[in-house]
C-alpha positions in Angstrom: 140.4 120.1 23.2 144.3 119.5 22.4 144.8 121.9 25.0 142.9 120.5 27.4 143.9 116.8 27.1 148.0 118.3 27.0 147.2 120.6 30.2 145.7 117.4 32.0 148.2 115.4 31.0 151.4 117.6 31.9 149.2 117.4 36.1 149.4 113.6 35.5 153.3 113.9 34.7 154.1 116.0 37.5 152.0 114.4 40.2 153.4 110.5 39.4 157.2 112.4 39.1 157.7 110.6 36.0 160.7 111.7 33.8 160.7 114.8 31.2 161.1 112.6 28.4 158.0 110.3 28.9 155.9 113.5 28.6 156.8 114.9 25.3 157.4 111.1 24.1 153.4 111.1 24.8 152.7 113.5 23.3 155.1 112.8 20.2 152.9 109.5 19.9 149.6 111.7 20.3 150.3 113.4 17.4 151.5 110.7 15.4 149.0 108.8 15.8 146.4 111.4 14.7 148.7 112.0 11.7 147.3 108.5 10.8 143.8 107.9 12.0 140.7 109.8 12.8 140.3 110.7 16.3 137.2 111.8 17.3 136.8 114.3 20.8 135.3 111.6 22.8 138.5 109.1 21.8 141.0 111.5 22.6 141.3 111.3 26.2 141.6 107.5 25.5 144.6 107.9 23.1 146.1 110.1 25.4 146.2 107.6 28.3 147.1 105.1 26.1 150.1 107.5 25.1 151.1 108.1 28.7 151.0 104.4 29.0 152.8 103.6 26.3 155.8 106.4 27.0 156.1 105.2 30.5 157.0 101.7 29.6 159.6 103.3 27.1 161.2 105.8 29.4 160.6 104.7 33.2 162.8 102.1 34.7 159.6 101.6 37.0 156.4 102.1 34.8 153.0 103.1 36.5 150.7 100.0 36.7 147.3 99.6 34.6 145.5 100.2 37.4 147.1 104.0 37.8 145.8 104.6 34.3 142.2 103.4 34.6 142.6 105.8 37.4 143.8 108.4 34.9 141.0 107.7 32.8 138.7 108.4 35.7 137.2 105.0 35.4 135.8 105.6 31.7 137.6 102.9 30.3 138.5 99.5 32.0 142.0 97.7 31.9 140.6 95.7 28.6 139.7 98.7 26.7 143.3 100.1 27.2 145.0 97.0 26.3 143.4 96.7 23.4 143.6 100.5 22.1 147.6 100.3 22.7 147.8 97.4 20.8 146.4 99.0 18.0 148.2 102.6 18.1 151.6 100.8 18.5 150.8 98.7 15.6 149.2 101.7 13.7 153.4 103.5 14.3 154.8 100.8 13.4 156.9 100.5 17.0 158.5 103.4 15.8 159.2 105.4 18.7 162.6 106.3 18.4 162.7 109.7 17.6 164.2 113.0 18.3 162.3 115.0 20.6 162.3 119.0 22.0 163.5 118.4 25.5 166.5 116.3 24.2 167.0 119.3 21.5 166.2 121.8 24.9 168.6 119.6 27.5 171.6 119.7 24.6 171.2 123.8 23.8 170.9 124.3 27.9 174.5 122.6 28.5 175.5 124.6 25.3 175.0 127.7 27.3 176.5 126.5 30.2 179.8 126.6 28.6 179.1 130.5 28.0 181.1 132.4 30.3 178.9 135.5 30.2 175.8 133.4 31.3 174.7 132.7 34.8 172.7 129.8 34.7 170.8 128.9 38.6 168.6 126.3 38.9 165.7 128.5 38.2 166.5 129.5 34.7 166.3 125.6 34.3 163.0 125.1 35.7 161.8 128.2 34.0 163.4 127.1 30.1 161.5 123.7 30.9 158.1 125.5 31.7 158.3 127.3 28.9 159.0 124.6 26.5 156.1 122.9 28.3 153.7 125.7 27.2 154.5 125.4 23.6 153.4 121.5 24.4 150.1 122.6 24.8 149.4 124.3 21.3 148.3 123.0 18.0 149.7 126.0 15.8 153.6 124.9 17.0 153.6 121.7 15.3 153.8 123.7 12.1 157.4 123.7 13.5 160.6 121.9 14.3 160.4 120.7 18.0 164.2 121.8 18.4 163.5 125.5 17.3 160.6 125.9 19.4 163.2 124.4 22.3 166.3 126.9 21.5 164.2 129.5 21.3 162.5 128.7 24.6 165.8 128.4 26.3 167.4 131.6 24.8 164.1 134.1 25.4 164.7 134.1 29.2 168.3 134.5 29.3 167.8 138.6 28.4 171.7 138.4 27.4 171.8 141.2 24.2 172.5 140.2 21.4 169.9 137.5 21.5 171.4 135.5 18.8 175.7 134.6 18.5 177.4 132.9 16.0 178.5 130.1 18.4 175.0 129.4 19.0 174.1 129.5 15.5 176.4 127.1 14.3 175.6 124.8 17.7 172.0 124.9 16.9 171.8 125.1 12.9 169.3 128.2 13.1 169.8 131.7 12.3 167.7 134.1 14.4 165.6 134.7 11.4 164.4 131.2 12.1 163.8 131.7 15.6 161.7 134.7 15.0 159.5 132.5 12.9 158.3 130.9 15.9 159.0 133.6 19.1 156.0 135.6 18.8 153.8 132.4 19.7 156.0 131.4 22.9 155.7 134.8 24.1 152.3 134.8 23.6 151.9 131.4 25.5 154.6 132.6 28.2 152.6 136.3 29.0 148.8 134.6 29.2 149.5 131.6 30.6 148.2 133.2 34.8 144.9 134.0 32.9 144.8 130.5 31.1 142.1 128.2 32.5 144.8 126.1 31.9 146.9 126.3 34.7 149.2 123.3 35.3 152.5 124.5 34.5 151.6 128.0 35.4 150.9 126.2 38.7 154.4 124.2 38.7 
């Protein structure tokens, strides 16, 4: 069901052209707002949109307007069901929505290895890092770890530069590649199946 709600939210993102951080802000506030209550499978879509809404006002200089996300909702809840729901998850986090995320870990490692001589970085191998980090957005079993290592790791898997790990990188990022082995096998995983997902949204980006 997490799957689900992430993949349909990463087609909201892309088709309103909102920024990268107001998608994994919402889904930051997704999971920490589960941390804290019980959400059952017919609420989560709810919480979701009430995420989306709640990132957008943090991160857009132009939010969407409450009408886009009874839209979102497909009409199953109306404008006074979602005021009230983000009044209570922003009260349930205390405001607290401040926090380091993985694409400001991801954006930070990718003009790190810009300043590598030996890499050739196009716009694609941007798109593609991004994608990728995307993916791991979209599982439950990578919250067992830290956003930032699944983000280097994302980045550095598609550069195909041997050895996969340097020294400069380790003591950029803070991980050894011991660390980042912890967490690969999953992301390729992710990365290989995604064309035969039923998920398809960032397979289709």
């Amino acid at each position: 069901m997490r799957s689900i709600l992430a993949d349909r939210l990463i087609e909201v993102h892309h088709s309103f052209g909102l920024m990268p951080e107001t998608l994994y802000l919402t889904v930051h506030i997704i999971e920490q707002y589960r941390s804290k209550e019980t959400v059952s499978e017919t609420d989560l879509l709810l919480v979701g949109v009430i995420a989306l809404l709640i990132a957008s006002k943090y991160e857009q200089s132009g939010p969407l307007q409450m009408e886009d996300f009874v839209d979102i909702s497909e009409r199953a809840y109306t404008k006074v069901q979602i005021l009230a729901k983000e009044k209570a998850i922003v009260k349930t986090l205390k405001w607290n929505l401040s926090v380091p995320m993985q694409y400001v870990s991801l954006v930070r490692f990718l003009k790190a290895a810009m300043c590598d001589k030996e890499i050739d970085m196009p716009v694609q191998y941007e798109i593609a890092n991004l994608a990728i980090s995307e993916l791991g957005l979209m599982h439950y079993s990578m919250l067992t770890y830290c956003p930032s290592l699944a983000a280097v790791y994302a980045a550095r898997c598609t550069l195909e530069k041997k050895p996969l790990w340097i020294q400069t990188l380790m003591q950029y990022t803070g991980y050894s590649e011991q660390q980042l082995w912890e967490c690969a096998p999953q992301l390729v995983i992710f990365h290989s199946s995604v064309g035969e997902s039923k998920l398809q949204v960032v397979f289709d980006k």
